[in-house]
KOLVEXMI-832573 format. One line per 2 residues: their letters; for each residue x, y, z of C-alpha. Coordinates in nm, 3 decimals. Example, Ala and Ser with C-alpha at 12.3 -4.5 7.8 and 13.67 -1.06 7.14 Angstrom:
2
AS = 1.230:-0.450:0.780 ~ 1.367:-0.106:0.714
This chain:
286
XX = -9.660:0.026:-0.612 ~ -9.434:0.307:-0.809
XX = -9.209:0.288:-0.469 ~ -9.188:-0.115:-0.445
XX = -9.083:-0.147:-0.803 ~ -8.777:0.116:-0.765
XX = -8.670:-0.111:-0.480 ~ -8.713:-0.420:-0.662
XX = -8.532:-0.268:-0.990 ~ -8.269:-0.135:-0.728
XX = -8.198:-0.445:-0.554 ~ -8.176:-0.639:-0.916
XX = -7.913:-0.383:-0.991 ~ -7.693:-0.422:-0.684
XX = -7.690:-0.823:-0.711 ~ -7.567:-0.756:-1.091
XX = -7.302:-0.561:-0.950 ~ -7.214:-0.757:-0.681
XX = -7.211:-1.055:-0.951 ~ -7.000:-0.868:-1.170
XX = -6.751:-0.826:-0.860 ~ -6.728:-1.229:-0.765
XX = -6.507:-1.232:-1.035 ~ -6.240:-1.005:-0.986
XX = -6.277:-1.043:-0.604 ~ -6.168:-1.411:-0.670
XX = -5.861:-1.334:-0.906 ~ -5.720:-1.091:-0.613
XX = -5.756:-1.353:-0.364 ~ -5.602:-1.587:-0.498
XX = -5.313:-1.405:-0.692 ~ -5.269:-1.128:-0.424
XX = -5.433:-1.236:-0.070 ~ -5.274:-1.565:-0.079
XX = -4.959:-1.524:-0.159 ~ -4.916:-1.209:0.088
XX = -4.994:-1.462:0.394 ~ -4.746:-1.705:0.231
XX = -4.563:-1.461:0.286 ~ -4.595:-1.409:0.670
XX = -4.603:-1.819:0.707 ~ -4.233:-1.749:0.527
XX = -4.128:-1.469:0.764 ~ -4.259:-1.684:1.064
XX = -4.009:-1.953:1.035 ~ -3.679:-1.986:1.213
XX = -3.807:-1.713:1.427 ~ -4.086:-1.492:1.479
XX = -4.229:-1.221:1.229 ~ -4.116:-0.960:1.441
XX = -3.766:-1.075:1.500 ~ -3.689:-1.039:1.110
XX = -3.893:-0.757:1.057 ~ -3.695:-0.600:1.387
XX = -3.362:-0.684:1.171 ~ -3.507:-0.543:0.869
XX = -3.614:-0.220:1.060 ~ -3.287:-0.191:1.261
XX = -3.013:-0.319:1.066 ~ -2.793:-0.008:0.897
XX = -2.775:-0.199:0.528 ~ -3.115:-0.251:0.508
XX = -3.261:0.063:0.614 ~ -2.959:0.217:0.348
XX = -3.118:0.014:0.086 ~ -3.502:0.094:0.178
XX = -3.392:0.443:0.164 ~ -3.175:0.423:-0.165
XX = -3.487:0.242:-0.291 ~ -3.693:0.511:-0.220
XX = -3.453:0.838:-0.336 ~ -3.458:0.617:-0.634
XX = -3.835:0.601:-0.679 ~ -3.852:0.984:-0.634
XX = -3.625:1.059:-0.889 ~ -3.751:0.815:-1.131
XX = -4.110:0.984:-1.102 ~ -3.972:1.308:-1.112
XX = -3.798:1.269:-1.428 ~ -4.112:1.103:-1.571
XX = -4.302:1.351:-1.524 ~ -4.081:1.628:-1.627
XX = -4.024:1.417:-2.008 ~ -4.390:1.246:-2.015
XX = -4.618:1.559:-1.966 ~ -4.482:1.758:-2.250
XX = -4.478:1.523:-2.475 ~ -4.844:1.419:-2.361
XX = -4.938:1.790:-2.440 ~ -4.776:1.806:-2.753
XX = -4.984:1.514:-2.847 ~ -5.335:1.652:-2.757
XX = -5.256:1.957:-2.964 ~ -5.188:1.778:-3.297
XX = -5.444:1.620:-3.530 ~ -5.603:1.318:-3.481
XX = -5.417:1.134:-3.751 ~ -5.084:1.215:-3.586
XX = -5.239:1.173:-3.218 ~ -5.281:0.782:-3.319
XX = -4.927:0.747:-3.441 ~ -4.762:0.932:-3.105
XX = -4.968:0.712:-2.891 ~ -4.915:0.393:-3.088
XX = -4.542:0.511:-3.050 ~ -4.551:0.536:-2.708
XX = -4.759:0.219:-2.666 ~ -4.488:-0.004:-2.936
XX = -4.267:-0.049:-2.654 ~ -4.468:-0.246:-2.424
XX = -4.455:-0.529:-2.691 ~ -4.079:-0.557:-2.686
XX = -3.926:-0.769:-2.357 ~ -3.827:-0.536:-2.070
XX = -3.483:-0.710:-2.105 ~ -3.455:-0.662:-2.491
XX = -3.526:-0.279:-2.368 ~ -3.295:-0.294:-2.138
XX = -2.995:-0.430:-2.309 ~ -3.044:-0.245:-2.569
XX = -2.986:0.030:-2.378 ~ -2.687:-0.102:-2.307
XX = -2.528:-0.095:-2.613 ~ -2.608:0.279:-2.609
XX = -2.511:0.363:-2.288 ~ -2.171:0.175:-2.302
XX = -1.811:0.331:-2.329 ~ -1.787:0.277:-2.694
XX = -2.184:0.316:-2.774 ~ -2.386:0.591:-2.948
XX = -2.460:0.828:-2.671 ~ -2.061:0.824:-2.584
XX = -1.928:0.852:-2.925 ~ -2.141:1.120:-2.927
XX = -2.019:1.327:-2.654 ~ -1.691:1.249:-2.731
XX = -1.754:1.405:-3.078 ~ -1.861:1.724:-2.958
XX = -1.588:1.757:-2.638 ~ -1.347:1.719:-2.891
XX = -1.183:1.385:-2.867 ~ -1.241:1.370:-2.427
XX = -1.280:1.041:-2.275 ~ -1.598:0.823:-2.294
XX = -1.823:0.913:-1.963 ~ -1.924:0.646:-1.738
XX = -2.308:0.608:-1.812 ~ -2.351:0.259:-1.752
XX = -2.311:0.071:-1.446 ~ -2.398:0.383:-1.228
XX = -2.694:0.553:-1.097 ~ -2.731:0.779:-1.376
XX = -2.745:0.442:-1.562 ~ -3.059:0.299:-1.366
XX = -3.210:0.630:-1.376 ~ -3.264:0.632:-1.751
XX = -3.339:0.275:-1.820 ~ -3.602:0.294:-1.544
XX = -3.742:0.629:-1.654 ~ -3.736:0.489:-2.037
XX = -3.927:0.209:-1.876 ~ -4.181:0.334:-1.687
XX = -4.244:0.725:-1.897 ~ -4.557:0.528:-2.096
XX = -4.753:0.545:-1.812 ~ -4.698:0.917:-1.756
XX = -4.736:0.993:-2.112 ~ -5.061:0.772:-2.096
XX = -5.230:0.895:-1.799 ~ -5.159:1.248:-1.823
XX = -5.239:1.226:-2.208 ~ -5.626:1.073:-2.109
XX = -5.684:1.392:-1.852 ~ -5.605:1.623:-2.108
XX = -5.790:1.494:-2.389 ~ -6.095:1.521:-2.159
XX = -6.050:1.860:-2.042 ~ -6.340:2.085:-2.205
XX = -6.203:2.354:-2.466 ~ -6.434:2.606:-2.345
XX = -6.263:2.678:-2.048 ~ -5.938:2.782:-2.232
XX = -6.147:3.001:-2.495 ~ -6.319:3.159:-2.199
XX = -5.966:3.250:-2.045 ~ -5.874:3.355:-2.400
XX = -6.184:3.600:-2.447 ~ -6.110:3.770:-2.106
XX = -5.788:3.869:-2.228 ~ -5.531:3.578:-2.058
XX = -5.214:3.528:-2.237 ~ -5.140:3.176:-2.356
XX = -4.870:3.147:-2.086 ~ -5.129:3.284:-1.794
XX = -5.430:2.996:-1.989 ~ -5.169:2.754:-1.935
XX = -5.052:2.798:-1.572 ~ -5.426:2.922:-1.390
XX = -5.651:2.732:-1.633 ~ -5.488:2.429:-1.853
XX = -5.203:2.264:-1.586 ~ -5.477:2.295:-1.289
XX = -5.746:2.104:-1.475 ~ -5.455:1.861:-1.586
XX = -5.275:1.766:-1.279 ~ -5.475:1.434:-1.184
XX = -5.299:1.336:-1.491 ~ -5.039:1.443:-1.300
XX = -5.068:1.311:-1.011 ~ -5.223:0.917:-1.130
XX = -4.917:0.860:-1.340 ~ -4.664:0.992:-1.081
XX = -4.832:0.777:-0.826 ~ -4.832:0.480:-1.047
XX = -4.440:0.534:-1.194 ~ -4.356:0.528:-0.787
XX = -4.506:0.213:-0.681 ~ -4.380:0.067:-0.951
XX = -3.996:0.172:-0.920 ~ -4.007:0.063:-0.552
XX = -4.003:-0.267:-0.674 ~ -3.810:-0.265:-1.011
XX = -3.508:-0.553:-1.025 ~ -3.422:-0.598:-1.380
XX = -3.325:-0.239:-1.535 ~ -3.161:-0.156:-1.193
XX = -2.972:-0.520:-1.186 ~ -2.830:-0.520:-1.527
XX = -2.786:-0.086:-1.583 ~ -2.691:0.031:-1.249
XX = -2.368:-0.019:-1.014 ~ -2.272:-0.264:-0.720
XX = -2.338:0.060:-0.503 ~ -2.736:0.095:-0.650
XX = -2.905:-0.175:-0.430 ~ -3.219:-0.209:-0.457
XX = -3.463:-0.422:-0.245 ~ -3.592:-0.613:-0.505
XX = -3.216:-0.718:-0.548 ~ -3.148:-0.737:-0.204
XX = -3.484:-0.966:-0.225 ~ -3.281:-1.138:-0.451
XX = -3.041:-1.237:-0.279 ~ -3.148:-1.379:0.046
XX = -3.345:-1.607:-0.168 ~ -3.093:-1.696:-0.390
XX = -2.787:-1.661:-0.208 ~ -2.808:-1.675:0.138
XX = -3.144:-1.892:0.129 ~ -3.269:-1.706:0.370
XX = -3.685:-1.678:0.305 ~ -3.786:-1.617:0.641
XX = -3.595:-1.302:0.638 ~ -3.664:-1.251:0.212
XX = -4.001:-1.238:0.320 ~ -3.983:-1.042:0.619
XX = -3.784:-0.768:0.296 ~ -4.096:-0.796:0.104
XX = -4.361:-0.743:0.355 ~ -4.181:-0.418:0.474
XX = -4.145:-0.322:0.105 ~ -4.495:-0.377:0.082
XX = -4.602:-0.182:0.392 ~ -4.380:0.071:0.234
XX = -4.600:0.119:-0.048 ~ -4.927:0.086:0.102
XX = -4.852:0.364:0.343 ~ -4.682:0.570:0.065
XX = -5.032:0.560:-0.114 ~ -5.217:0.604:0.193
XX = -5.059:0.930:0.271 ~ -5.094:1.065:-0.111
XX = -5.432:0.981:-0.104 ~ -5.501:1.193:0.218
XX = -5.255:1.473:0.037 ~ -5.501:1.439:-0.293
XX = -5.828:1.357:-0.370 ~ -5.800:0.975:-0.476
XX = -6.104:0.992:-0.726 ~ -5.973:1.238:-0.863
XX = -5.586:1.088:-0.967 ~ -5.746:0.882:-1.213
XX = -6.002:1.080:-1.389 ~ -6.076:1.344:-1.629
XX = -6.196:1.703:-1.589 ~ -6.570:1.719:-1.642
């Protein structure tokens, strides 16, 4: 009797679930699913799938861009990593008071407009802005440096951009990671630099690793930051997107762009997933 009313209770359970799933299920069908085989109806026409995604793969430009694209991505998570996990451990060692204000801090941003952001950025980065008046006051009196309109450019309004969700991630992992482990270190005689490297940055790197992941994905497909910051050199594929839409008119082969941009990204996720324990990216020690 015990035994049929587990089942019962369990089954109950796993409609609720499966209930509770209908929903978002739906919403990725239609805002995700669909529009993905719009896409392939798109890259059908004037030509088979395969034709424009054999341009895409075997045309030099595009396989320059995919790869500029890509370097771009890499060095955008890189550099978010390197700024967004000290400050997220600085953070987690303050009191709780100031904890609230840094995060709020970080968070204030994602209420301004990306383009606001970006523009404002701008200002600073141009020849007669802040950051070059700046330099220019400590070389001396030199010539303004060329910040804007370059790589360098892109790099910093993208990394501005997207170092929240470093900051955010890695600050959640560390906030969960249990104390004791780092007094146990301490009482067996480790040095704060040794508690730090074997104990604290192990324990933190899904931190590490989720917001890294997530910065990536994201930067594959950036347009606006790269578009208004960076130079005619820095194409992108969201730009070069863009411009077969725009331009050219050229959806079948716009769409062939974003179907290899996304098969880009899924495979890119597949492989760090097999490199790291994907349960693991997005949760705290226990």
């Amino acid at each position: 009797m015990s035994a049929s009313l587990d089942a019962q209770a369990e089954s109950t359970q796993r409609r609720r679930y499966l209930l509770l799933l209908t929903a978002p299920v739906l919403v990725l069908l239609v805002l995700f699913v669909y529009p993905v085989m719009g896409l392939l109806t798109y890259a059908d026409r004037q030509g088979s799938a395969l034709s424009n995604m054999a341009i895409v793969l075997t045309e030099p430009l595009y396989l320059t861009v995919f790869w500029l694209t890509i370097k771009t991505a890499i060095y955008t998570t890189i550099l978010c990593v390197a700024f967004g996990y000290p400050l997220a451990y600085v953070a987690i060692n303050l009191s709780p008071k100031l904890q609230s204000i840094v995060v709020a801090l970080v968070i204030l941003p994602f209420f301004v407009s990306l383009i606001v952001r970006t523009y404002a950025w701008m200002v600073l980065l141009g020849r007669k802005g802040l950051v070059n008046s700046g330099l220019q006051a400590l070389s001396l009196g030199e010539e303004s440096t060329q910040l804007l309109y370059t790589q360098t450019g892109a790099l910093i309004g993208m990394t501005y951009a997207l170092l929240p969700f470093v900051v955010l991630t890695c600050y959640s992992v560390m906030n969960s990671i249990d104390q004791r482990y780092m007094q146990a270190a301490y009482s067996l005689g480790a040095s704060p630099m040794q508690v730090f490297l074997r104990v604290f940055l192990p324990l933190s790197m899904p931190g590490v690793l989720g917001g890294s992941i997530l910065v990536f994905i994201m930067s594959l497909g950036f347009f606006i930051t790269p578009r208004l910051m960076g130079g005619p050199s820095d194409l992108m594929v969201a730009m070069l997107i863009q411009h077969e839409v725009e331009m050219t008119l050229n959806w079948p082969l716009a769409a062939a762009l974003s179907l290899f941009l996304l098969l880009v990204t899924i495979v890119g996720f597949i492989a760090y997933a097999r490199l790291v324990k994907l349960e693991s990216m997005f949760e705290g020690s226990r």
